[in-house]
N, C-alpha and C positions, 0 to 999 in steps of 0.2 A: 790228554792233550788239552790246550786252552786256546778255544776256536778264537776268532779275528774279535767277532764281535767282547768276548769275555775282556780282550786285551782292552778295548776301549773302553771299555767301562771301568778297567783298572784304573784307565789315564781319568777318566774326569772325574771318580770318586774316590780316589785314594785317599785325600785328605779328609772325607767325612769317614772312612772306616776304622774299626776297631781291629788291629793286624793279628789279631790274638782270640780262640775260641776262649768262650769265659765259662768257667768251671768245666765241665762235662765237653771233651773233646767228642762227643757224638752228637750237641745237642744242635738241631738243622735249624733252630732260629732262638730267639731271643724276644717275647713282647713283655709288653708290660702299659700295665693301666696306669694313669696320672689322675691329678688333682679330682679324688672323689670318685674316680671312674666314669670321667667326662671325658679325658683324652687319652691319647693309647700311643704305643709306639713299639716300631718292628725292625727288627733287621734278619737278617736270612743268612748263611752262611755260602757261600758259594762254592758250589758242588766241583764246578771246570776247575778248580783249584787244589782241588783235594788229590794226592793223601801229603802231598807237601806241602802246603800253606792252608793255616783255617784261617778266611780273612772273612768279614760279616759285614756286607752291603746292605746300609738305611733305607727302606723301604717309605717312602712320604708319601707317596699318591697310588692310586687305581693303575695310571701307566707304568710307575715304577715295579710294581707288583705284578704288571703284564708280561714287563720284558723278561724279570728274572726266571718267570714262568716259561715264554717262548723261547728265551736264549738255554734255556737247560741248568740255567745256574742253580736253581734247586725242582726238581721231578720226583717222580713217585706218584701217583696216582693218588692216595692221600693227601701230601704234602701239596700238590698242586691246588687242591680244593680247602686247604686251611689256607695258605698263603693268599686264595684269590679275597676269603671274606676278612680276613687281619686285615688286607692289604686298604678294603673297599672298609672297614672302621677306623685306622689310622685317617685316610683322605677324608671322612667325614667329621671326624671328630677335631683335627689336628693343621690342615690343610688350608692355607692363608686363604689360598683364590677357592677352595673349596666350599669354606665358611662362609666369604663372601657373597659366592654366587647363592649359598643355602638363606644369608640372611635377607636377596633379593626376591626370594619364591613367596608366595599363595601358599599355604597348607593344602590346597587343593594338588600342590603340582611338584611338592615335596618327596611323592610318590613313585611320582613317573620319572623324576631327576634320580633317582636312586637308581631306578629300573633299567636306565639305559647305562649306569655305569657298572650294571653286573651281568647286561647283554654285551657289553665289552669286554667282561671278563675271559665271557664263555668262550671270546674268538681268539684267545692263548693258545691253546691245545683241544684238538677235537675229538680225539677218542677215549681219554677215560673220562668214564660215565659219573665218577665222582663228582667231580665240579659243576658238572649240570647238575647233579642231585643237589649239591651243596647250596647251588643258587636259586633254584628251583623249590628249596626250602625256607631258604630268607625271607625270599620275594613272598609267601603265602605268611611269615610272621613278621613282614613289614606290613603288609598290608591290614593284619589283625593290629599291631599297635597302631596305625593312623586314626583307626576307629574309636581308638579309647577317648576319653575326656581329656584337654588337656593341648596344650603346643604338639601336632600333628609332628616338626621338624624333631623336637625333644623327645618324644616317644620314641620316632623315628629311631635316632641316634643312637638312645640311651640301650634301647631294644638289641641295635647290630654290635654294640659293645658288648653286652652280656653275653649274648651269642658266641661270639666270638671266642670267649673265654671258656663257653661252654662246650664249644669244637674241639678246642686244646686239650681240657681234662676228658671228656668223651674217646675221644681217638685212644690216647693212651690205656685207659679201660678196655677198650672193643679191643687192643692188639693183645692184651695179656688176655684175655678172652681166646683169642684167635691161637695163642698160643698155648694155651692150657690145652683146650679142644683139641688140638692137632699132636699136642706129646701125648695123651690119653689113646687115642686112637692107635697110632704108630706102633705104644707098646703092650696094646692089647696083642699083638699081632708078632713082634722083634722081641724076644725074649734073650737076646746075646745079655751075658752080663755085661759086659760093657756101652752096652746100648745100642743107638741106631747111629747107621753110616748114612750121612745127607751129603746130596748134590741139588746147586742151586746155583740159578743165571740170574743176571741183571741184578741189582741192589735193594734189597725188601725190608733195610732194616730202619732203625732207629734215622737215617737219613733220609730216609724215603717219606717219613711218618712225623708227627709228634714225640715219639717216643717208641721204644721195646722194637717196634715191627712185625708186618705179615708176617710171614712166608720164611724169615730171618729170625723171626720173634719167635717161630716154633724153635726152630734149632736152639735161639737161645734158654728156652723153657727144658728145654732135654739138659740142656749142660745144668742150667741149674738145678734139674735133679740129680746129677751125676751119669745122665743116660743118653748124652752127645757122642758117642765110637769116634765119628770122623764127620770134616765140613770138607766139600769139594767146592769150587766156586769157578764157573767159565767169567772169562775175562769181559765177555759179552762187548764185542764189537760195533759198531765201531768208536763209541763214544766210551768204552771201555769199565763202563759202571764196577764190572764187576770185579776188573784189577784193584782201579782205585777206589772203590768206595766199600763194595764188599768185603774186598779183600783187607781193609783198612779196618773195616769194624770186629771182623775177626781177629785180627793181631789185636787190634784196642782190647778185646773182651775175653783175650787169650782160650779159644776156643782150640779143643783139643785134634792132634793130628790134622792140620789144614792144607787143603793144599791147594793152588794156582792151575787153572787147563786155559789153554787155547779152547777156542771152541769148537775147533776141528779133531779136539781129542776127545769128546765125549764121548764116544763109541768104545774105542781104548779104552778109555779110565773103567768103563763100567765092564767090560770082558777081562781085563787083567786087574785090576783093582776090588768093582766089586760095589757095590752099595745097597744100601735095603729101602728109600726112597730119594726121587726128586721130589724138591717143594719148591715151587715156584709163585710169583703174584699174579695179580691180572688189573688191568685197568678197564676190561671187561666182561662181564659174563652172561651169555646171550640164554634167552630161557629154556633151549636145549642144552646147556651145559656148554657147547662152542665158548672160548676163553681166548681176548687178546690181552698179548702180552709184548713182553720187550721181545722185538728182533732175535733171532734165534730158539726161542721155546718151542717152535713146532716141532723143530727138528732133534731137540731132546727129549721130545714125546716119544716120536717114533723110534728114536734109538731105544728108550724105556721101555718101552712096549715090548719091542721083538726080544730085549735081554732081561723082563720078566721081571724090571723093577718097579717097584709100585711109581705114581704121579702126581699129585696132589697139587692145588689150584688155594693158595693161602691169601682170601681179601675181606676185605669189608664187608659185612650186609649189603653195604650200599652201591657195591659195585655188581650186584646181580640185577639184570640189565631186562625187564618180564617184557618190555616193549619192543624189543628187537627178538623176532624168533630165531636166528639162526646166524652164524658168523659171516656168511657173505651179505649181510647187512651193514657191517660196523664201516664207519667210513676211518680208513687206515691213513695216519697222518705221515706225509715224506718229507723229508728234510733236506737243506740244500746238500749238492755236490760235493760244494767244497770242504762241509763236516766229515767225509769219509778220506778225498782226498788229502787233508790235513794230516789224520793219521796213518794214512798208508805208505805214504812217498811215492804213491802213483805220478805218471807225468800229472802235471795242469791241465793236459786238455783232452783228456779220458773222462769218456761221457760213464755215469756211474747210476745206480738204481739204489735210493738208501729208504727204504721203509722202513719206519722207525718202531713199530709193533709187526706180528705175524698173527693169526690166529688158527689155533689148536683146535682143529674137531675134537668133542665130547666124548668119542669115541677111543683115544688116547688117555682120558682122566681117569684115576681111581677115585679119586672123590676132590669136593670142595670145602674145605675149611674155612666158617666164618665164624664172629662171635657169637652168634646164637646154636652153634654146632658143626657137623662135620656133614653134609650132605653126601649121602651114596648113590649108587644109581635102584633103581627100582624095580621088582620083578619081571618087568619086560627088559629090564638093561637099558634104557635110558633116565637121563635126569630129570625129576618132577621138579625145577626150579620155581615155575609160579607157584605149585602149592605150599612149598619151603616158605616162600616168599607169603602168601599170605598166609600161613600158621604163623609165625613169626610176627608179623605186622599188626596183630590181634591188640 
């Protein structure tokens, strides 16, 4: 469905959009560097619109890049965290009253004028851990380039530029990472000749990401070996990711035996149907293993669990979260009323509860999949995350 706000933004930007995905029907945005690689320029494809229109809303400023963040136009816990730093080097680089305001600054205060427009960023979306890491990383190599010799504003710049591009190719590395890791694993274990049977919620793929995908990116690493059996995909309500967006990149990448559930049939599909793992994302991952994710994942834990299919947690390095020890920590972001209402055809004035993540005790996961490997649990049965975390970080 395409919430109120998505429509308005139809009306005031229609005439700056591109009504057509350009080349690669999966790809969730479009940058590119200008003269020299002094200026930049983004647009994002909008998600509320998919799987029947690819229309690509211009991204110009820091706010621009907030809303399409907060309105859901494009999500993913990755995707949120490239989108917020593209968005905050387009507005520096590109950005008339931006430029302006940069050509009025002291090098002294060039610094702190950055800082508060990527403490803005952070107040898009509050629970994946990505985007705080994303900015939380900037901010320590802006600060390293103001120190260099040289225009403090130009290092500045020139710095969140390169970055930026560096986010881009990176992501797409760590996901075929993530995916290699996770087909390796699987079919140590699923020796069907035709490989393994996947079930998976919410959208983890190549729309969620830069490219390939988590949790989406494994299943596509098995087809590409020829050892994909079957994808299941819950339509994951109420913003319905996984009809349209998942279910989309499936048909796009003609993934074998696919099939559509409500989310209410996951228990079914897996008693009379049958699968050999879930793989799902996270936008976070608490140092016990505890994992939030899109609305609905807890409760394909539990059905996992009791019908004795494995569950796997497919994210980032960067989304393993050593500062938060436990999942009743993660603060869970809710969404208005009227997103659920919209697609339900509930009356208007039915009060409604829409949490837009759930989090999955550790206790449900078979393991966690990221590019530096597949984390298990540990001879006591719980997950050593910090030490993963720094083996890795070495």
């Amino acid at each position: 469905f395409e919430s109120k706000l998505s429509r308005k933004l139809n009306k005031l930007n229609m005439s700056d959009r591109n009504s057509s995905a350009t080349g690669d029907s999966l790809r969730s945005l479009i940058f590119k560097l200008g003269n020299e690689g002094r200026t930049a320029a983004l647009s994002v494809l909008d998600q509320l619109l998919l799987p029947h229109e690819s229309t690509y809303i211009p991204i110009l400023d820091v706010k621009a890049a907030w809303t399409v963040i907060r309105s859901m136009q494009i999500r993913g816990a990755p995707l949120i965290a490239i989108v917020a730093v593209l968005g905050l080097a387009v507005d520096l680089s590109t950005n008339d009253e931006t430029v302006k305001e940069l050509d009025g600054l002291n090098d002294d205060d060039v610094v702190e004028y950055v800082a508060k427009k990527m403490e803005y960023l952070k107040t898009s979306r509050p629970t994946a851990v990505n985007l705080f890491n994303a900015m939380e990383e900037l901010d320590n190599i802006v600060r390293e380039a103001a120190g260099k010799d040289g225009s403090t504003r130009e290092n500045v710049v020139t710095t969140i530029m390169k970055h930026a591009q560096l986010m881009l190719d990176r992501d797409v590395s760590d996901n075929k990472a993530i995916g290699a890791f996770g087909a390796d694993d699987l079919l140590e274990r699923h020796t069907h000749p035709d490989g393994v049977r996947v079930v998976t919620i919410c959208n983890t793929g190549s729309l969620a990401t830069a490219g390939w995908g988590t949790a989406l990116g494994v299943a596509r690493e098995l087809q590409r070996r020829g050892k994909l059996r079957s994808i299941a995909a819950l339509e994951t309500r109420p913003y319905n990711q996984g009809s349209r967006l998942t279910a989309y990149e499936i048909t796009q990448e003609k993934m074998p035996n696919p099939t559509l559930l409500c989310d209410s049939m996951a228990a079914s599909y897996l008693a009379n149907k049958g699968a050999d793992a879930c793989i799902v994302g996270a936008d976070r991952v608490c140092a016990n293993g505890d994992t939030a994710n899109k609305i609905g994942t807890y409760q394909l834990a539990i059905v996992a669990k009791e019908m004795g299919v494995e569950f796997f947690v497919a994210s980032p390095f960067t989304t393993l979260d050593c500062e938060l020890e436990s999942g009743d920590k993660i603060e869970i972001e809710e969404r208005p009323s009227g997103e659920m209402l919209e697609s339900s055809g509930a009356p208007r004035d039915m009060k409604c509860w829409n949490p837009a993540f759930d989090v999955t005790p550790a206790k449900y996961i078979t393991g966690i999949i990221t590019e530096k490997g597949v984390l298990k649990r540990s001879s006591d049965g719980t997950f050593d995350v910090k030490g993963f975390v720094a083996k890795h970080s070495k």
